[in-house]
ZAMARGU-4260 file (C-alpha; in steps of 0.2 Angstrom, whole numbers, plus 5000, padded with zeros to 4 digits):
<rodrens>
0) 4889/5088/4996 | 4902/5099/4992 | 4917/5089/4998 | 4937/5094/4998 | 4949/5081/4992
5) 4967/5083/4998 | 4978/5075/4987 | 4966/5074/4972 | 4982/5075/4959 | 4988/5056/4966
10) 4986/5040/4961 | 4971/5037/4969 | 4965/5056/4973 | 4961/5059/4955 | 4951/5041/4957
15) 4940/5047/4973 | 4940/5066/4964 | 4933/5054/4948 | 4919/5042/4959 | 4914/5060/4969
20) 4911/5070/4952 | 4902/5055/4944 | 4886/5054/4960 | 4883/5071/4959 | 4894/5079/4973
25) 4906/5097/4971 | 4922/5091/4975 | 4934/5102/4976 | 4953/5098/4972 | 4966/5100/4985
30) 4983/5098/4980 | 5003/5105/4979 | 5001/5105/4960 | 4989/5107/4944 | 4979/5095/4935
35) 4973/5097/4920 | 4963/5084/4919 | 4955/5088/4938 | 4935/5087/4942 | 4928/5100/4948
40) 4935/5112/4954 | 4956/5115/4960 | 4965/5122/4972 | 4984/5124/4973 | 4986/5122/4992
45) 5001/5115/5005 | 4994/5107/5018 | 5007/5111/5030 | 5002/5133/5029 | 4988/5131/5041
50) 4981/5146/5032 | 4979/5140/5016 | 4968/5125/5024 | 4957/5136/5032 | 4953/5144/5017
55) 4954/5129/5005 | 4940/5120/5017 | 4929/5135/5020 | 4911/5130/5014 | 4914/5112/5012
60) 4904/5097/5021 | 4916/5083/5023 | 4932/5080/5018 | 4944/5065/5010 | 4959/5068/5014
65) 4973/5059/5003 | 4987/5071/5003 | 5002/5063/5008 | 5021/5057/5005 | 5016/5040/4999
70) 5030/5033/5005 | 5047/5035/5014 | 5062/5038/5002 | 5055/5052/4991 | 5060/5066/5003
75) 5072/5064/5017 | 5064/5056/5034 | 5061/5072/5045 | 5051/5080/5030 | 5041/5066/5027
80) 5037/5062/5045 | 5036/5081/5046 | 5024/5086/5033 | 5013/5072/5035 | 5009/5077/5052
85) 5007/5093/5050 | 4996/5091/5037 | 4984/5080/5043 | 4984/5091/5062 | 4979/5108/5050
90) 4968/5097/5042 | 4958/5091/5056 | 4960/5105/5068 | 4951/5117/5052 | 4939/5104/5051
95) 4934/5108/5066 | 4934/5127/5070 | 4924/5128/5053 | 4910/5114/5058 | 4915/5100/5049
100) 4910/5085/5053 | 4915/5070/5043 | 4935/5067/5038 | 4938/5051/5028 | 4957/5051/5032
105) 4971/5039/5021 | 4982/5031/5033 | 4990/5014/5027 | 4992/4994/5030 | 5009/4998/5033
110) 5004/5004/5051 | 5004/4984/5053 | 5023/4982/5052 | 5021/4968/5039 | 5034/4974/5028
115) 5047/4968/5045 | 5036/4956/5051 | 5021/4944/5047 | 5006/4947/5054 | 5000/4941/5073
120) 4986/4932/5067 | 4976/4931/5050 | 4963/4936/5047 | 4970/4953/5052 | 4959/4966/5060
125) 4957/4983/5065 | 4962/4975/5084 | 4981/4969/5077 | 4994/4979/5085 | 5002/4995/5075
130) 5022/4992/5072 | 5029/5005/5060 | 5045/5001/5053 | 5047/5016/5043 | 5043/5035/5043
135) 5029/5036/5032 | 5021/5021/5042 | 5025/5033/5058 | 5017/5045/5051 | 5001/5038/5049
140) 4998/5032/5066 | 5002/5047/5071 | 4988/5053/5061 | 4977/5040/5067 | 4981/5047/5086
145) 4975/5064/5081 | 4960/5055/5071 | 4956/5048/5087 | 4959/5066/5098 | 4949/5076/5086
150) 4935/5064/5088 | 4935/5062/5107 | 4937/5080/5111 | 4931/5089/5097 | 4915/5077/5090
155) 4923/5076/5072 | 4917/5060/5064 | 4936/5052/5056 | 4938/5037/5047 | 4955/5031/5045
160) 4956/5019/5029 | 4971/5006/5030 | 4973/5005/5015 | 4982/4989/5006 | 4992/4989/4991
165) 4984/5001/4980 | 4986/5002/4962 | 4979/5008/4946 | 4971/4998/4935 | 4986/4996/4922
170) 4998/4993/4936 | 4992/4977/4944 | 4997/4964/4929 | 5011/4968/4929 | 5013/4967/4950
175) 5003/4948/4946 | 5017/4943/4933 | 5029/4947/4949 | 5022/4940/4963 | 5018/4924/4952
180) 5036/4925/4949 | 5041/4927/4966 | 5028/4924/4979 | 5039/4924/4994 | 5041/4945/4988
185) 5025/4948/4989 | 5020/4941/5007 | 5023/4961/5017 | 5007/4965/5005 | 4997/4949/5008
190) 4998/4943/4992 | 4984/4955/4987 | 4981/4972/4976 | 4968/4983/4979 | 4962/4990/4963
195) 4960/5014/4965 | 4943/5012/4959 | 4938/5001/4974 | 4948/5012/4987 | 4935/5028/4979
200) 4923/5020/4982 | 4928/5016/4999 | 4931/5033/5003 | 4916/5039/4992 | 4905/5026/5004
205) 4913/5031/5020 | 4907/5051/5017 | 4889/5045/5012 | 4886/5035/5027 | 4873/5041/5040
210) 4880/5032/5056 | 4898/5029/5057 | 4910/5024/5073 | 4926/5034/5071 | 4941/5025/5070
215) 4951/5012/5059 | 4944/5002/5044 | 4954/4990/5033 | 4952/4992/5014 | 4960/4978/5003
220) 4955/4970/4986 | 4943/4956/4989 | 4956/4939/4985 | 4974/4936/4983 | 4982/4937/4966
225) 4988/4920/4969 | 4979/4903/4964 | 4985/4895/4978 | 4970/4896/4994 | 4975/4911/5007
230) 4977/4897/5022 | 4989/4888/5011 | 5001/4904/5008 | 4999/4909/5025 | 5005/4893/5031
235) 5019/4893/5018 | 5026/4908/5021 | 5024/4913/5037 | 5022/4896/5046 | 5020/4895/5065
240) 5021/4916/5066 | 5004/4918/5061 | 4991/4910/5068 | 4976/4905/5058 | 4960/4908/5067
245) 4941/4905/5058 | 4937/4916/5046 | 4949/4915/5032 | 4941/4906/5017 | 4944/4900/5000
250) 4957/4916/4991 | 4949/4931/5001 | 4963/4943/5006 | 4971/4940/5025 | 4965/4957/5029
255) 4947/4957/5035 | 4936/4973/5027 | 4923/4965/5037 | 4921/4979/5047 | 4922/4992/5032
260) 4908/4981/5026 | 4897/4982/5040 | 4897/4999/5044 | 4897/5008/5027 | 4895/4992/5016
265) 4911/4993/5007 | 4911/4976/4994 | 4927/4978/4984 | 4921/4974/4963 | 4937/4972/4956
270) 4943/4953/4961 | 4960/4953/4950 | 4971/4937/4950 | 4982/4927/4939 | 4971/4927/4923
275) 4957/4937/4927 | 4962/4957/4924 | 4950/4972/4926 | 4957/4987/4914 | 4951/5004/4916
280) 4940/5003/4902 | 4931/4988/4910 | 4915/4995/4920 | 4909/4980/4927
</rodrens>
């Protein structure tokens, strides 16, 4: 397939760019500036010129849509909430008028509100309810609302990826050293690191699949860093906040990508804790 990716200059665009290229697909590269190092081919593009998108996505079969300020504090508020927005609405709305179907769209964890609050309930789900706290966190449910309108009303297929702490591969020792250090700090990302090369794959598996249900999908590493079990942080730090319902075993992470895995088979490889590391050089 010949597939855009938004964002493909990021910390984990140039990953899903990398996991498209190596299967065989045309990916072409979407992003505010040049890599040299991009696959495939590139495209300098602002996502927030609705005429540079349509033309950026004419002849492509799906998109993954990455493009984004990461986070709040890198530009001021109103432009993050702003661009993001705006963004993702040219995105879809071109998806649309120029007939294509599947979107894997970005969002984040942090629609979750755990960086204010613990969760509800562990394991969390796609069912837990959205509290932003932040702008960047706004601004993905607002994409997830036009997700969800572009879908109803215009029959695009949009996977929304709640995706929880990301990293690259020679980021997440030193992350571990920290949260060992201070495990209390690490509870708003559930203890857990989700290595970029799993989230590709996520993305790469959520455009490959036949039959998908629109919506949102958890993606998180498969354990906490921690070798302490998950029920036993939980209760620890969260106490009587959270409650603990069946499901949550051994170290798995308290974010359930169980139905990631059931409807496009995501199974997360890279199972980093205290002790056990994964660099990039490691295939397995």
């Amino acid at each position: 397939m010949r597939i855009a990716v938004t964002g493909s200059s990021g910390r984990i665009g140039r990953y899903v760019a990398q996991e498209l290229d190596n299967v065989g697909h045309q990916v072409v590269g979407l992003d505010v500036q040049h890599d040299t190092q991009a696959k495939g081919g590139q495209l300098l593009v602002d996502l927030t010129d609705a005429g540079q998108v349509y033309g950026a996505l004419a002849g492509c079969e799906a998109v993954v849509h990455m493009g984004a300020w990461a986070n709040p504090g890198v530009v001021p508020d109103t432009r993050t909430y702003a661009d993001n927005t705006t963004g993702t609405f040219n995105l879809l709305q071109a998806a649309a008028d120029l007939g294509i179907r599947r979107v894997v769209s970005a969002s984040s964890n942090q629609v979750y509100g755990f960086f204010e609050a613990p969760p509800l309930y562990a394991p969390v789900d796609e069912e837990h309810p959205c509290r932003p706290v932040n702008c960047y966190a706004l601004s993905k449910t607002a994409g997830e609302q036009a997700a969800e309108y572009f879908s109803r009303h215009k029959g695009l297929e949009i996977l929304s990826l709640r995706i929880l702490g990301t990293r690259m591969p020679d980021e997440i020792p030193g992350d571990i050293a920290k949260i060992a250090a201070d495990p209390a700090s690490a509870a708003k990302l559930l203890w857990t690191r989700t290595d970029a090369r799993d989230a590709a794959v996520a993305c790469r598996l959520a455009v490959e699949a036949d039959a998908v249900e629109s919506g949102p999908y958890n993606i998180a590493g498969p354990r906490v860093v921690l070798d302490i079990p998950t029920r036993e942080l939980v209760e620890r730090y969260f106490g009587d906040r959270t409650e603990l319902r069946d499901g949550l075993q051994g170290f798995e992470s308290p974010l359930s990508c169980a139905k990631a895995t059931r409807v496009f088979g995501y199974a997360p490889r890279y199972a980093w804790s205290v002790g056990v590391e994964h660099p990039e050089e490691d295939g397995s």
